[in-house]
N, C-alpha and C positions, 0 to 999 in steps of 0.2 A: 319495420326498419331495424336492422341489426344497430345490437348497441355497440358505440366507440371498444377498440381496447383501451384497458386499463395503461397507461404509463406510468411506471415507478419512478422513472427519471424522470417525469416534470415536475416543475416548482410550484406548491399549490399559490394561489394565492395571496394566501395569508397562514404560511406556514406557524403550527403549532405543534407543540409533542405534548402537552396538558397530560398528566395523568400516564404517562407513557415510559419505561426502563430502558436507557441507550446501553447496549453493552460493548464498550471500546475495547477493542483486542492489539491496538497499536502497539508497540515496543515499549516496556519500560521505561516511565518519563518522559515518554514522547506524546501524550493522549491530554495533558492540560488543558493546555487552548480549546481543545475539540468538546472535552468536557466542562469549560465556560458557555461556547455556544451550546450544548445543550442546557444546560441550566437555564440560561437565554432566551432559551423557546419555551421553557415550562416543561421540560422532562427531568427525571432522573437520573445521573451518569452514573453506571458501576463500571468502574475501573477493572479489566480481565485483560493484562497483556500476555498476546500469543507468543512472543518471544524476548530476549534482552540481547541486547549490543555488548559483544567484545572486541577489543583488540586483535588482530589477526596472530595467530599461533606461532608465528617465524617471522617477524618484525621486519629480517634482513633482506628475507626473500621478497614479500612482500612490497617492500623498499625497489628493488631492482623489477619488480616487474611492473608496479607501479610510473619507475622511469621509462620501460620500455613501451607503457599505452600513452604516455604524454608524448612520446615522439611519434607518436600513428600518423597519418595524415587524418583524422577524424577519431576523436572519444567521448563516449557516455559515459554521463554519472548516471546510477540510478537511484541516488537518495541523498538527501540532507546529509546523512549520516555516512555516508562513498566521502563526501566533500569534507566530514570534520574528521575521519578519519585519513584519509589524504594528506590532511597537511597535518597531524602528526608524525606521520613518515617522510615528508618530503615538501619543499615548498611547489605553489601548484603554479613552475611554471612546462606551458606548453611548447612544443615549439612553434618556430613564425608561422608553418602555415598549417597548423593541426586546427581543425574544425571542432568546434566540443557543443555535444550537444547535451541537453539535462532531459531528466523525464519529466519536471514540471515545472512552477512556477517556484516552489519553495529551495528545491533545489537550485535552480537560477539563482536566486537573490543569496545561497548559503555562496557559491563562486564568486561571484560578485562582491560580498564582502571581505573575499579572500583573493582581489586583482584579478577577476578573470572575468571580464566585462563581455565581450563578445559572446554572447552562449543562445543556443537556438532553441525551444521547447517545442513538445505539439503539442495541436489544440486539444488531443484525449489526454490527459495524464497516468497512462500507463504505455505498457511494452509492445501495446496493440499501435496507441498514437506515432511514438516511436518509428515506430517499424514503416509508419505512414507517410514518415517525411520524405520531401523528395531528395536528402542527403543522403540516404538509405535506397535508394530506388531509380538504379543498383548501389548499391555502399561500395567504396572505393576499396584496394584490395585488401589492404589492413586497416584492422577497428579496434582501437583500444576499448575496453569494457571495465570500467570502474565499478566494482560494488561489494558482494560478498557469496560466500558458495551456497549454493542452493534458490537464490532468492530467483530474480527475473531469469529462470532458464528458457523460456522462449527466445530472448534474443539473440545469445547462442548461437540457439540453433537455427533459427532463422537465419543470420549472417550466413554462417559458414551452409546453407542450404542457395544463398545467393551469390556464392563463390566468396568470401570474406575470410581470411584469416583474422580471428580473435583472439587479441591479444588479453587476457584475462590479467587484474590486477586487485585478486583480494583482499584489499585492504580491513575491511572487520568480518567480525563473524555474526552471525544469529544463532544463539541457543536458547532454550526452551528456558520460560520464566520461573522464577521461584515464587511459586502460588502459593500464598499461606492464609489466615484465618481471614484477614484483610481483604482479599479478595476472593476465599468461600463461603464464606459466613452472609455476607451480601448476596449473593449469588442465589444461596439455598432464599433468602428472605424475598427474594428482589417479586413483584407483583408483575401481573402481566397488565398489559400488554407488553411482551420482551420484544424488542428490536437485537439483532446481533450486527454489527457494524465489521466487515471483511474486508478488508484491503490486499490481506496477504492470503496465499492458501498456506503459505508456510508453516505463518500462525495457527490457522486451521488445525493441521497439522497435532503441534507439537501442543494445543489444547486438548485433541482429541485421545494423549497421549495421558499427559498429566491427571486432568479432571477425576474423582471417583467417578464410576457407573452411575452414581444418583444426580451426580450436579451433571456428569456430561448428556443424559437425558435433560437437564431440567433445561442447558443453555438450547438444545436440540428442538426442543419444544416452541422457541421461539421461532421468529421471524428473522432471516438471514436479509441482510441489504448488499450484495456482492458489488465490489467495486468495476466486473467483466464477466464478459459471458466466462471467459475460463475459471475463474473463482466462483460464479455461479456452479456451472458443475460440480468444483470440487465440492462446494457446499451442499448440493444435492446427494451426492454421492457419500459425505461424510454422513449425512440421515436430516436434514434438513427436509420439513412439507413444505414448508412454506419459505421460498427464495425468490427476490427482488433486485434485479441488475438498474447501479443507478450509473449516471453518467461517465464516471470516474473512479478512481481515491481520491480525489480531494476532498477533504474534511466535507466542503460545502457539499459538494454534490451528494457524497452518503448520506449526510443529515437531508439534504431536500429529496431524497429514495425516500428516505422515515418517517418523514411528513407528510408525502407525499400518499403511503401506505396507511399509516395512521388517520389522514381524514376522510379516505375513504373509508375505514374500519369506523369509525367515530358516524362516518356518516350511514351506516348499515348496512356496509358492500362487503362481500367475503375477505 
C-alpha cells in the first residue's frame, strides 16, 4: 500500500519546534509577535528581516494617487503597513460605494481601527486568495491597489489580464534591511535544524543580495517554509533543497509548515 504524502501545511497535533531555529525574514520590527509564538513552541527565533519599510519617495504624488484608488469602485490593501501608511498621507475615507477588500485578517483589523469597517478578506491570505474572491471574478473595471512597488505584482497583472484598470497607489516603499552583527553573528551560530520562514519573495530577494557567500550558504542550507507555491519557486530557484509550501503567511500557518516538518524530522522521515 503506497504511503500517504507528506503535508507541510497540516497542523500536527501537538505541534512543537523543541530544539529547532526559526529564521524570520519579516520587515523590520514587524517579526515580534511571530517570534513570541516561536518561543512558545520551544524553538529558537533569529530575527533576519528581508526588507524595511519606508515612506513613499514623493509624499505628494503618492497623496493624489492614493485619492484616486479610494474613489475606485473596489480597493486592496495588501498589508498592515499599505494601511499605516495610508493614513499618513490621507484620512482613509472611501467613497459610498468603493468595495475595499484586505489581503488578510491583520490587515482588516489595521482599517478597522482606522474607520473602515466594511472590509472583505479571503480565506488564503495571499494574492492567490485574493484573486479568488468573487469581487474579483471578474473585478469591476477600475481597482484601486493599495501597497508598495515591487511587492504583490501578481495582482497587477492579474487585474489588468481580467480587463481591470489598476489604479496603483504607492504609499511606502520596501528596501533591503540594514543587516549587522545582530543579525549575522546569530546566523553564522544558529544550530540546525534551520527552518527559513518566507512570506515575501521580495525579501528572498534582497537577502540573497546582502548576506556574504558564507551566511547566504549557511541560510540556503536550511529548510525554506514558503508561504505559496510562487514563493515556493522562488525559493527553490534562489537554491533552496529543501522547500515546504504552508497554508498561507499568516504567522500561524508558517509556524504550523515548521512543525509540521520538524516532527516528521524529529520523527525519522526525510
Amino acid at each position: 500500500m503506497k504511503a500517504p504524502a507528506f503535508d507541510a501545511a497540516a497542523k500536527p497535533s501537538h505541534p512543537s519546534l523543541h530544539g529547532a531555529t526559526l529564521v524570520l525574514t519579516r520587515a523590520a520590527g514587524s517579526a515580534q509577535s511571530e517570534a513570541r509564538r516561536v518561543r512558545a513552541l520551544g524553538g529558537h527565533a533569529l530575527l533576519l528581516p528581508g526588507s524595511r519599510l519606508a515612506p513613499a519617495a514623493d509624499a505628494a504624488a503618492a497623496r493624489a494617487a492614493l485619492r484616486a484608488a479610494l474613489r475606485a469602485p473596489l480597493c486592496i490593501f495588501v498589508s498592515p503597513a499599505a494601511v499605516r501608511a495610508a493614513t499618513h498621507l490621507n484620512a482613509l475615507i472611501a467613497a459610498p460605494r468603493t468595495r475595499v477588500l484586505a489581503v488578510g485578517a491583520a490587515t482588516a483589523r489595521a482599517l478597522r481601527r482606522h474607520g473602515v469597517f466594511d472590509v472583505e478578506i479571503p480565506a488564503r491570505a495571499d494574492s492567490e486568495g485574493l484573486l479568488a474572491l468573487p469581487a474579483l471574478t471578474p473585478p469591476p473595471l477600475r481597482v484601486g491597489l493599495i501597497g508598495a512597488p515591487g511587492g504583490r505584482e501578481l495582482l497587477p497583472r492579474a487585474l489588468t489580464a481580467r480587463g481591470a484598470q489598476v489604479l496603483r497607489a504607492d504609499v511606502y516603499r520596501r528596501l533591503p534591511a540594514h543587516l549587522d552583527r545582530r543579525h549575522l553573528l546569530p546566523l553564522h551560530r544558529a544550530r540546525a535544524p534551520l527552518y527559513v520562514l518566507l512570506s515575501s519573495s521580495e525579501a528572498l530577494a534582497h537577502l540573497m543580495q546582502s548576506l556574504p557567500t558564507a551566511l547566504r550558504a549557511r541560510l540556503l542550507a536550511g529548510t525554506a517554509i514558503a508561504s505559496s507555491a510562487r514563493v515556493a519557486a522562488v525559493a527553490r530557484a534562489a537554491g533552496f533543497a529543501q522547500v515546504h509550501q504552508a497554508r498561507s503567511a499568516l504567522s500561524a500557518d508558517l509556524l504550523a509548515g515548521a512543525c509540521a516538518v520538524h516532527a516528521r524530522r524529529r520523527g525519522g522521515g526525510a
